[in-house]
TORVEXZA-73977 format. One record per atom (N, C-alpha, C): residue number from 1; atom name; x, y, z. Coordinates in Angstrom, 1 decimal. Last residue first. Layout:
N
> k, a, u, v, w
> NUM, CA, X, Y, Z
...
# end
This chain:
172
> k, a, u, v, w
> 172, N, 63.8, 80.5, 61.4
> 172, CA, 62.9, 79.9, 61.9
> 172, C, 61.9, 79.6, 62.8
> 171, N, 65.4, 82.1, 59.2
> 171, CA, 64.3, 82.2, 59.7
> 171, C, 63.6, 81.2, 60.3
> 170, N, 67.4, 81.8, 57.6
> 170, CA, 67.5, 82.2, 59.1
> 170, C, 66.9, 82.0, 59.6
> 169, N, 65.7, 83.5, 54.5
> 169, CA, 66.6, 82.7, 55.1
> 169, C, 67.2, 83.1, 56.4
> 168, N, 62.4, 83.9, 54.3
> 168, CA, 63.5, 84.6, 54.7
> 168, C, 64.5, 83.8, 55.2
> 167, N, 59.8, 83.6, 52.1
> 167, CA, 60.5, 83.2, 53.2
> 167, C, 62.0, 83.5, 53.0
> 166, N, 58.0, 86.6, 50.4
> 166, CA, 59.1, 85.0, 50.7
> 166, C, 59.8, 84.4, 51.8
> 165, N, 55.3, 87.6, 50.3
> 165, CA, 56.0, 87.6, 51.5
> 165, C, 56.8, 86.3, 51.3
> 164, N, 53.1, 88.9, 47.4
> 164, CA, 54.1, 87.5, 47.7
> 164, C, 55.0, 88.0, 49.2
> 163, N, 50.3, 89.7, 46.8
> 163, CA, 51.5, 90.3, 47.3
> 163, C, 51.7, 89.0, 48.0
> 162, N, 48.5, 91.0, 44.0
> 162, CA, 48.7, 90.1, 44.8
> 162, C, 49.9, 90.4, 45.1
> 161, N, 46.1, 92.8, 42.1
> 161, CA, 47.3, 93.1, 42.7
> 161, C, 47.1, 91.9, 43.7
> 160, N, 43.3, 92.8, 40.9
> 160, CA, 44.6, 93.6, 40.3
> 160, C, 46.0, 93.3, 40.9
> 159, N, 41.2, 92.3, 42.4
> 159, CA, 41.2, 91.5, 40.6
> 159, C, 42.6, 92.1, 40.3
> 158, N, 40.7, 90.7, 45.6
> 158, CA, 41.3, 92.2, 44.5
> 158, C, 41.6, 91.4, 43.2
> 157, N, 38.1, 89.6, 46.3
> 157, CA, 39.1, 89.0, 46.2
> 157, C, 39.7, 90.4, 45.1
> 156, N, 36.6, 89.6, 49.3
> 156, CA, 36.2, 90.3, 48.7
> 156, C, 37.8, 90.0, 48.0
> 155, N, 34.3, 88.2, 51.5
> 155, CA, 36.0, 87.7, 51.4
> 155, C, 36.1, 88.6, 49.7
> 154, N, 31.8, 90.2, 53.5
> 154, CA, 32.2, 89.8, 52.7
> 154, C, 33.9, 89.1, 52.2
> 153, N, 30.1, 90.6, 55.8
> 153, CA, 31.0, 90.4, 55.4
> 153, C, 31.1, 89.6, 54.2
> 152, N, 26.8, 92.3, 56.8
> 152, CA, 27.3, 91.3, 56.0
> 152, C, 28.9, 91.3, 55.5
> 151, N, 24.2, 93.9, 58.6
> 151, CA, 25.4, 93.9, 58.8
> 151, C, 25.9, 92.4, 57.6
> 150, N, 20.9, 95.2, 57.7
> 150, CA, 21.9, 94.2, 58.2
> 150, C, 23.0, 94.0, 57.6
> 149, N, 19.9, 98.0, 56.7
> 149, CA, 20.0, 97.6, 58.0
> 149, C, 20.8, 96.2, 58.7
> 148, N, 20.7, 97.5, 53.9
> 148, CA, 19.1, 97.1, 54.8
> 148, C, 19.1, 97.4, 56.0
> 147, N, 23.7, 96.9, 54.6
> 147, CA, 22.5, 97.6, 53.9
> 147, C, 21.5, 97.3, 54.4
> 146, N, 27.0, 97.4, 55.8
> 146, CA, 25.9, 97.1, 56.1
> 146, C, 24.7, 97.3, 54.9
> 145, N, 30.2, 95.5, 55.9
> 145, CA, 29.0, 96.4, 54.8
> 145, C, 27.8, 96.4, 55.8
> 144, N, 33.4, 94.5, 55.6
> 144, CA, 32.1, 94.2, 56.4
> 144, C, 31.2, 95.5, 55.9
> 143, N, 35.8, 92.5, 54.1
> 143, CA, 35.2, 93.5, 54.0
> 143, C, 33.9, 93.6, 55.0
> 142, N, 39.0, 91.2, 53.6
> 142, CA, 37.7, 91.0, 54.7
> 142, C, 37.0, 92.0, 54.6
> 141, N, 40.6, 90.5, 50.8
> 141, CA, 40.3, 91.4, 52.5
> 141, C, 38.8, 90.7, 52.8
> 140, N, 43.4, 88.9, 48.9
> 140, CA, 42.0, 89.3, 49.2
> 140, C, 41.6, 90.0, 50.5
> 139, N, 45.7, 88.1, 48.8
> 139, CA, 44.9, 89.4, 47.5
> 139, C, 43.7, 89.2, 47.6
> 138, N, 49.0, 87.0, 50.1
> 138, CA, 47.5, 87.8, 49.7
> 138, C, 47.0, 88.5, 48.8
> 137, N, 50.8, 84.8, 51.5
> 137, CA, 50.7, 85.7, 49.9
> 137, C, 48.9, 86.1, 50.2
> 136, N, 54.1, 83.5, 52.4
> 136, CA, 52.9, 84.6, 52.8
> 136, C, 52.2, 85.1, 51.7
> 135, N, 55.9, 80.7, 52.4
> 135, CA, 55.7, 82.3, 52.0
> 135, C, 54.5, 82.3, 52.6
> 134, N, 58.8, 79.1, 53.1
> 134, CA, 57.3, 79.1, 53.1
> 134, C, 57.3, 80.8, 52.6
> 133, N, 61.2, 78.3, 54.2
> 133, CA, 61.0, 77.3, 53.7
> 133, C, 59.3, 77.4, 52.7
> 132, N, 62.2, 80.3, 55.8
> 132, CA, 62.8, 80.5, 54.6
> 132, C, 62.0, 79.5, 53.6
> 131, N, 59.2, 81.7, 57.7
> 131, CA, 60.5, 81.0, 57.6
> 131, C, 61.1, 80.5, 56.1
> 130, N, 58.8, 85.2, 57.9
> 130, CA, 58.3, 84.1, 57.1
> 130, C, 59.3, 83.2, 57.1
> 129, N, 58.6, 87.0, 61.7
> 129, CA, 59.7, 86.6, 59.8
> 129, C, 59.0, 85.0, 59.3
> 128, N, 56.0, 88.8, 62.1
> 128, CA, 56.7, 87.6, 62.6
> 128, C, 57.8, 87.4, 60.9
> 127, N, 54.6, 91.0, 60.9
> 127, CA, 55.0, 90.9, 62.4
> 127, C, 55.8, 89.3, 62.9
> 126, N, 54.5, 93.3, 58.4
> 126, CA, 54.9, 92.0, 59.1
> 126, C, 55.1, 91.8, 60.0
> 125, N, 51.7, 95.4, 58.0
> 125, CA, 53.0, 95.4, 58.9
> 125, C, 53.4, 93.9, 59.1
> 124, N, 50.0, 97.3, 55.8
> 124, CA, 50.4, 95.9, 56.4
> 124, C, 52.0, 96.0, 56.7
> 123, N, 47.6, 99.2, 55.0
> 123, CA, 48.8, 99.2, 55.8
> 123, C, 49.2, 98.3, 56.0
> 122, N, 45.9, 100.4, 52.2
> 122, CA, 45.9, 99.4, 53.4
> 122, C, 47.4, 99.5, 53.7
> 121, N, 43.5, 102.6, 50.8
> 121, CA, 45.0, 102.5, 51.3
> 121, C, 44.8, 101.6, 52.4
> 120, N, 40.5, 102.7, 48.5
> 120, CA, 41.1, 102.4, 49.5
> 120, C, 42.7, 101.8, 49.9
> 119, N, 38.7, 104.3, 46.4
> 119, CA, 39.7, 103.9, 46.6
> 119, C, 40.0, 103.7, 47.9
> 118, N, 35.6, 103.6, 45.8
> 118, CA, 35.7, 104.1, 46.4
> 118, C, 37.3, 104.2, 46.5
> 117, N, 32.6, 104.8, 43.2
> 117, CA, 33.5, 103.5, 43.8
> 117, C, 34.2, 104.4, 45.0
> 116, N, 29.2, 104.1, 42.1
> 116, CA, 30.0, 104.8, 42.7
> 116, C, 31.1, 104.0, 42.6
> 115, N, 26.3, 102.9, 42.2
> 115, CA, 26.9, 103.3, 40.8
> 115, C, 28.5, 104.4, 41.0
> 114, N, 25.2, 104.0, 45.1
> 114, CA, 24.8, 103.5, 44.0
> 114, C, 25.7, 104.0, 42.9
> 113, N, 27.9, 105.1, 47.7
> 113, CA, 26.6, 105.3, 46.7
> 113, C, 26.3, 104.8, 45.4
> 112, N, 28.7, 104.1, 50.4
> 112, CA, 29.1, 104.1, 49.1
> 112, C, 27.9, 104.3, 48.1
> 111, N, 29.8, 105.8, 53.8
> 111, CA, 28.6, 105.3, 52.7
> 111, C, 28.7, 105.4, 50.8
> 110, N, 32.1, 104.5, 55.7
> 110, CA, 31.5, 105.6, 55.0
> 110, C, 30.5, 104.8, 54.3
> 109, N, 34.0, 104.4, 58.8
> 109, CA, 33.0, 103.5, 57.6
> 109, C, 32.6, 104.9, 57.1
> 108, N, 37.7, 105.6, 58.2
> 108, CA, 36.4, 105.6, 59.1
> 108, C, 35.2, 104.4, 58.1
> 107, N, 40.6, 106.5, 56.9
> 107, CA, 39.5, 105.3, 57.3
> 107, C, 38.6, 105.4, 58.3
> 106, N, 41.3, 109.9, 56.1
> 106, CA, 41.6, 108.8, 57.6
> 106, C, 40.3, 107.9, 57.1
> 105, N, 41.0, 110.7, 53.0
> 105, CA, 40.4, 110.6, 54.6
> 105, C, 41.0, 109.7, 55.1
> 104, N, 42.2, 111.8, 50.1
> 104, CA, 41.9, 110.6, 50.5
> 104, C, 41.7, 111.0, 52.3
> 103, N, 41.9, 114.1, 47.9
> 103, CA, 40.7, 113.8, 48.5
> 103, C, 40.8, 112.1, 49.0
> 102, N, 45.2, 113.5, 45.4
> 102, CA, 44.3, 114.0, 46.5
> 102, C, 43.1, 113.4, 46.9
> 101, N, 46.3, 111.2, 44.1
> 101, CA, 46.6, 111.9, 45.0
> 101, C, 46.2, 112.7, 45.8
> 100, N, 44.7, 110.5, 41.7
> 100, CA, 44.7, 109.5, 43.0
> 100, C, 45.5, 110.3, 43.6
> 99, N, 43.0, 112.3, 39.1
> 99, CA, 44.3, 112.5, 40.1
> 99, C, 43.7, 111.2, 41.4
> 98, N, 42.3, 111.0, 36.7
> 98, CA, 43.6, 111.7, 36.5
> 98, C, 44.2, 112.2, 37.8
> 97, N, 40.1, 109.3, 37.4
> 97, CA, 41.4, 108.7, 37.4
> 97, C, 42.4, 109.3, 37.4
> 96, N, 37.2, 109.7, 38.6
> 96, CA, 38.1, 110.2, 38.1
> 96, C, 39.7, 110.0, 38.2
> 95, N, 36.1, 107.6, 40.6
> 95, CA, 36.1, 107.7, 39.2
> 95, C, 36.6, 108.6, 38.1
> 94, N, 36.7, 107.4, 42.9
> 94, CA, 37.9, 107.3, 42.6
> 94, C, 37.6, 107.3, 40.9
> 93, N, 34.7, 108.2, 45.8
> 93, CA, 34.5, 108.5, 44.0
> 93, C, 36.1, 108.6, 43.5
> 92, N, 36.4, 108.4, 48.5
> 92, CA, 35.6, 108.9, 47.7
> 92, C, 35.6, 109.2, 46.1
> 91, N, 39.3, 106.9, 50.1
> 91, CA, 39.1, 107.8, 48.8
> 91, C, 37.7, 108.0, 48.2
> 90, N, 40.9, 106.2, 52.6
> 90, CA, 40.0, 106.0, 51.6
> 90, C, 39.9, 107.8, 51.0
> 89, N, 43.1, 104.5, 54.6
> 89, CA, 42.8, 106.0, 54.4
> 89, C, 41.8, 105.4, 53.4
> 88, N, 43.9, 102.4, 56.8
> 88, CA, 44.4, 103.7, 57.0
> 88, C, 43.6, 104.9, 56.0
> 87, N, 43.3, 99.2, 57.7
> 87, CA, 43.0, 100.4, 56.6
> 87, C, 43.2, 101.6, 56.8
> 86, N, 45.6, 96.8, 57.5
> 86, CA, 45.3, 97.7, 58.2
> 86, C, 44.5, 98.4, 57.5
> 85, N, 47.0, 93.7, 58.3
> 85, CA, 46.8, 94.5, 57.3
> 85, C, 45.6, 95.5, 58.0
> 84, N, 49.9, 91.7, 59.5
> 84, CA, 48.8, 92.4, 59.6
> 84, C, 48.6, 93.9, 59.0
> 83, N, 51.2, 88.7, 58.9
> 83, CA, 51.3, 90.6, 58.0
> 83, C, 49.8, 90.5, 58.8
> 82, N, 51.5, 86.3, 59.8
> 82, CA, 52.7, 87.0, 59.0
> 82, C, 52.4, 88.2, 59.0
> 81, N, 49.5, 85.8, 62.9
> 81, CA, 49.7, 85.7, 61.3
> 81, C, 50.8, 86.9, 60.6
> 80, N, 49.8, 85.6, 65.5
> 80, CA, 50.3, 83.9, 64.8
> 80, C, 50.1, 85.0, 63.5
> 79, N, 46.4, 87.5, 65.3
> 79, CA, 47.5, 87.0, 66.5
> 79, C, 47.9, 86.2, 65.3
> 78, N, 44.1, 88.5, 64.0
> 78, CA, 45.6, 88.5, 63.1
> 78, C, 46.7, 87.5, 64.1
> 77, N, 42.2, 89.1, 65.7
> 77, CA, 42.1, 87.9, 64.5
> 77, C, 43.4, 87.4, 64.2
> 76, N, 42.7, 91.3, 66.8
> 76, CA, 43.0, 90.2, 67.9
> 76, C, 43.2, 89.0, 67.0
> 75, N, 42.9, 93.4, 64.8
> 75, CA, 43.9, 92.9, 65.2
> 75, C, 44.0, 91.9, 66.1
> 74, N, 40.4, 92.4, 62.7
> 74, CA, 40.3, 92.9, 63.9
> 74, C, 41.5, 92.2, 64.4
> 73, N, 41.1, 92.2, 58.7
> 73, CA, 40.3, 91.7, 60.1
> 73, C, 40.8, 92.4, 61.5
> 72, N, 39.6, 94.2, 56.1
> 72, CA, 40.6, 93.4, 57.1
> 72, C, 40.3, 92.9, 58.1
> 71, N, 37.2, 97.0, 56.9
> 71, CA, 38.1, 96.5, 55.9
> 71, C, 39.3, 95.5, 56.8
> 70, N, 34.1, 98.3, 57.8
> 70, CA, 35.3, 97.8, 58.5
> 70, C, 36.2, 96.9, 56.8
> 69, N, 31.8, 99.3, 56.6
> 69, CA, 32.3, 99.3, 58.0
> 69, C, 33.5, 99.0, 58.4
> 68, N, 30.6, 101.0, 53.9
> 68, CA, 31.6, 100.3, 54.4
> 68, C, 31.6, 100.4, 55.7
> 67, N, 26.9, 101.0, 53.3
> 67, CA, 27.8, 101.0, 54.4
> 67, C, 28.9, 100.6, 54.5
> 66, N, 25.4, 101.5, 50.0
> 66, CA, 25.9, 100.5, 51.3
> 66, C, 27.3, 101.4, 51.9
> 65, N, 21.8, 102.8, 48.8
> 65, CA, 23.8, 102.7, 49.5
> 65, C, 24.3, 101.9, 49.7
> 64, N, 21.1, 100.3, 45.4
> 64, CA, 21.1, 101.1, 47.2
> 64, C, 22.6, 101.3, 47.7
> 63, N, 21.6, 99.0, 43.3
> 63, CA, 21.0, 100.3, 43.5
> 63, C, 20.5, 101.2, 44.5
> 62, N, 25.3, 97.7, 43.4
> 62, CA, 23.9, 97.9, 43.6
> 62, C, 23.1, 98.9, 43.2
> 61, N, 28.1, 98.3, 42.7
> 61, CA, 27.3, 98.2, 41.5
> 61, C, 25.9, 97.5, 41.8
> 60, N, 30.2, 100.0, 44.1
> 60, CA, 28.9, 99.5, 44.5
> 60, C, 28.2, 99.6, 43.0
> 59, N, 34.1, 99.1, 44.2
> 59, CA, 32.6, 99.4, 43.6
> 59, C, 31.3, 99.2, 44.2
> 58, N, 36.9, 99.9, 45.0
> 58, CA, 35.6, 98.6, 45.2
> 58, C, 34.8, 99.9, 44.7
> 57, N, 40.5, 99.4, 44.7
> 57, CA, 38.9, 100.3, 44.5
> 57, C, 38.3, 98.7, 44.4
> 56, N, 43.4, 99.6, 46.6
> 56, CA, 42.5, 99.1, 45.5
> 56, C, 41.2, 99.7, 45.4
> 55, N, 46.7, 99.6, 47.7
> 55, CA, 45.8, 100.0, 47.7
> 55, C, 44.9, 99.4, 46.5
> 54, N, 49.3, 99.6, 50.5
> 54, CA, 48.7, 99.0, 49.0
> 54, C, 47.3, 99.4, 49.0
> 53, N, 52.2, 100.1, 52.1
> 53, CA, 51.0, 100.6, 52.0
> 53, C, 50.2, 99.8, 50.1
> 52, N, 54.2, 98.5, 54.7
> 52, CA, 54.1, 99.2, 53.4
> 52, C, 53.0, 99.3, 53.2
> 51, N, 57.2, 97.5, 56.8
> 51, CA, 56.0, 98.4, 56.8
> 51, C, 55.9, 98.4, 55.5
> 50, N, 58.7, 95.2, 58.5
> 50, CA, 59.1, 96.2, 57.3
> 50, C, 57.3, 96.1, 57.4
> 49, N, 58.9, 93.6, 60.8
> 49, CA, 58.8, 94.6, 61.3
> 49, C, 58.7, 95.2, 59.9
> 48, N, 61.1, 90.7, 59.4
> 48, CA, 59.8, 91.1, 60.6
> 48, C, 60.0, 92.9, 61.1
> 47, N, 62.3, 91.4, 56.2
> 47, CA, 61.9, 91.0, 57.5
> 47, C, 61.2, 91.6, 58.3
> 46, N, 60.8, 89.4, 53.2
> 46, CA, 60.4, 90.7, 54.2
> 46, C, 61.0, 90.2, 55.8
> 45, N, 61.6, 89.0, 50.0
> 45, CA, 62.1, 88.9, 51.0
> 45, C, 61.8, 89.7, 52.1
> 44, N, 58.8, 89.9, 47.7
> 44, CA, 59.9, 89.8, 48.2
> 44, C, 60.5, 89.3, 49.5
> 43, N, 56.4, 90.9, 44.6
> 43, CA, 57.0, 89.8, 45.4
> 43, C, 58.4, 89.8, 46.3
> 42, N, 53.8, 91.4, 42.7
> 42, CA, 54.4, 92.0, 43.7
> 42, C, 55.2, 91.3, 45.5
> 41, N, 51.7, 91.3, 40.7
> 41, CA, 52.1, 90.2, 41.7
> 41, C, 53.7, 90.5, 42.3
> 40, N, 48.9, 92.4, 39.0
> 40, CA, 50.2, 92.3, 39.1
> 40, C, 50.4, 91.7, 40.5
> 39, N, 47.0, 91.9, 35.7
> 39, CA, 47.1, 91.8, 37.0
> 39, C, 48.9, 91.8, 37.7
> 38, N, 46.4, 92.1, 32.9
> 38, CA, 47.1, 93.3, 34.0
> 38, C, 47.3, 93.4, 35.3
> 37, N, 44.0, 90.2, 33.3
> 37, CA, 45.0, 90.6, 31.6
> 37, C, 45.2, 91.5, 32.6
> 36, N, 42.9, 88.3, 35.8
> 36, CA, 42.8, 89.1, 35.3
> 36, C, 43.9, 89.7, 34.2
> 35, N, 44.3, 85.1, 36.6
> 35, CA, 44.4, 86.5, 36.9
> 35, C, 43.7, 86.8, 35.5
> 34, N, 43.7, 82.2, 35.8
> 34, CA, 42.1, 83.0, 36.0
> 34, C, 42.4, 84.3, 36.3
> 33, N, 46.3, 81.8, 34.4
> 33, CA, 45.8, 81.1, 35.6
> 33, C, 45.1, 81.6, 36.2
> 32, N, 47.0, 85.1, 33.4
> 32, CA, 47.0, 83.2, 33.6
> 32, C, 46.8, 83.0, 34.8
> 31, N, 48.2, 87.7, 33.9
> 31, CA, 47.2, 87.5, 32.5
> 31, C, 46.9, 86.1, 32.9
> 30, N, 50.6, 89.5, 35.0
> 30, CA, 50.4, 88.3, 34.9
> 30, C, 48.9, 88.5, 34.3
> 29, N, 53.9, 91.3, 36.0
> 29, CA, 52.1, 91.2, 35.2
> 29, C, 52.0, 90.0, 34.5
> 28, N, 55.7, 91.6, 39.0
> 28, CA, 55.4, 91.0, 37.4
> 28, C, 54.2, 90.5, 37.1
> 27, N, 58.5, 93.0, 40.5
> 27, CA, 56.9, 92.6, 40.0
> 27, C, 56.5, 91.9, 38.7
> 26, N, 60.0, 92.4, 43.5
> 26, CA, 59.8, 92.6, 42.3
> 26, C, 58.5, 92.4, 42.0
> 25, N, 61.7, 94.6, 45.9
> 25, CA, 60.8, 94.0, 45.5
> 25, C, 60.7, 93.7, 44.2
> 24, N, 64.3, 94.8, 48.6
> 24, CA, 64.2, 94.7, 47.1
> 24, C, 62.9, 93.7, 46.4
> 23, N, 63.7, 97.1, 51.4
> 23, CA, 63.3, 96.0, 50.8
> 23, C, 63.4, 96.1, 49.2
> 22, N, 63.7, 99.5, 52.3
> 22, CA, 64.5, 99.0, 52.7
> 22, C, 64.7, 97.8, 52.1
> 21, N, 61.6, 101.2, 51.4
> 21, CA, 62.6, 101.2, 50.7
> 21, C, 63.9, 100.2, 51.1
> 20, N, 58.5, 99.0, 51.0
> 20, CA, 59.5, 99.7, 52.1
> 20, C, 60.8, 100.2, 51.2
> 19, N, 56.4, 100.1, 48.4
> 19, CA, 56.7, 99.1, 49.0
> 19, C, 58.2, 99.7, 49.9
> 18, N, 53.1, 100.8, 47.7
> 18, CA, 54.4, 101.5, 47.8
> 18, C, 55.0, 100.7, 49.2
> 17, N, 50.7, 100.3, 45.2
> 17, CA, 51.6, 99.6, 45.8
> 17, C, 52.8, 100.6, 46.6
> 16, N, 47.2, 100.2, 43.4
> 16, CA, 48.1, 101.0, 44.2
> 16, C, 49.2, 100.3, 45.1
> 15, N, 44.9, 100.4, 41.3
> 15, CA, 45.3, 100.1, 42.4
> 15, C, 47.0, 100.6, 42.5
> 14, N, 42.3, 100.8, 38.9
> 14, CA, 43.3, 101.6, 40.1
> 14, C, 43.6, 101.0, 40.8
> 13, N, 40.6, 99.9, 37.2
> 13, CA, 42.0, 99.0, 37.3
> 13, C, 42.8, 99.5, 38.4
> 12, N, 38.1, 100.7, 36.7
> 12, CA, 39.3, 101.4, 35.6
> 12, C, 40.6, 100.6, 36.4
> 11, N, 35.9, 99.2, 37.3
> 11, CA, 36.6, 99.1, 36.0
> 11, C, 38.1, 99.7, 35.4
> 10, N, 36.5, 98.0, 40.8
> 10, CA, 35.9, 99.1, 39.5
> 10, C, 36.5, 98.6, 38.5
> 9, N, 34.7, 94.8, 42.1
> 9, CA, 36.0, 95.7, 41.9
> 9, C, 35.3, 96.9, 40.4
> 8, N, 31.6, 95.2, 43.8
> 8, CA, 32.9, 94.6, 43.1
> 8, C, 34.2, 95.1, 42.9
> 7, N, 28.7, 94.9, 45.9
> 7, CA, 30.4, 95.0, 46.1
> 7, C, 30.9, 94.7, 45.0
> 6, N, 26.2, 93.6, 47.0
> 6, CA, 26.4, 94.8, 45.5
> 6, C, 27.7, 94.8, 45.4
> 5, N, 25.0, 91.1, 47.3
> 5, CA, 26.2, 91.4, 47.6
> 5, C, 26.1, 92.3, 46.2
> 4, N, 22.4, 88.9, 48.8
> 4, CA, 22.3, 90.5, 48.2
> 4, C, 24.0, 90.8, 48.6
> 3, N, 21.2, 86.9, 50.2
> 3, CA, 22.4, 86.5, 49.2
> 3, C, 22.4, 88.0, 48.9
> 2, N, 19.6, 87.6, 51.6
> 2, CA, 20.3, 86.7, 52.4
> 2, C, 21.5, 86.9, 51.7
> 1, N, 17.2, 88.7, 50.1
> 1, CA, 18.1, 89.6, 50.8
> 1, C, 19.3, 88.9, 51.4
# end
């Protein structure tokens, strides 16, 4: 039970980006360097305060429920860090692919059902400007689960989507 992690990413690739209009972003699908064939990498100049929304699917490819509880870390964790990332909404059974626009909830924990997945919208807010000399880059979360009755985090690494924060000239 120690080691018991049903969690993955889904098959069909859903994920999800909508970046500030105020900001010029770029992208580009990448296949190397152990990315995944379609992975994309979503990269820009951010100043402090620009808002945006990203999203991914997890899978329960156990044969018991599990409990999402929490996604990202607990804004006290974030203090000093570039982008605090948020979960704002989810999606039940994302296995139907032709519509990701409807049936998404305010984030609360829910229960993921054997052989299921689930889409999830994350919020990240830059709160400090990346100095020009350095970046900020993510594509993984913090996930926390329960089953059995015990509680287990997981570093849960998105197979689709990485996001570049460039350092911002000025910025120090």
């Amino acid at each position: 039970m120690a080691r018991y992690q049903p969690l993955g990413a889904d098959g069909n690739g859903i994920t999800s980006f909508s970046p500030s209009s105020n900001v010029k972003w770029t992208s580009q699908t990448v296949g190397w360097m152990g990315a995944p064939i379609g992975a994309t990498i979503y990269s820009a100049v951010v100043p402090k305060g620009t808002t945006f929304t990203y999203g991914f699917v997890i899978a329960n490819n156990g044969p018991v429920p599990v409990t999402i509880v929490a996604i990202g870390e607990p804004y006290e964790n974030d203090a000093g860090m570039a982008v605090r990332r948020t979960p704002v909404a989810y999606r039940p059974n994302m296995q139907d692919a032709r519509d990701t626009a409807s049936g998404w909830l305010p984030f609360k924990p829910f229960t993921l059902q054997p052989g299921t997945d689930a889409g999830i919208r994350m919020q990240a807010t830059v709160d400090t400007c990346v100095p020009s000399a350095s970046s900020a880059s993510f594509g993984v979360e913090s996930i926390t689960y329960r089953v059995f009755g015990f509680t287990r985090h997981l570093d849960w690494f998105q197979p689709n989507i990485q996001i570049d924060l460039l350092g911002q000239p000025g910025c120090q």
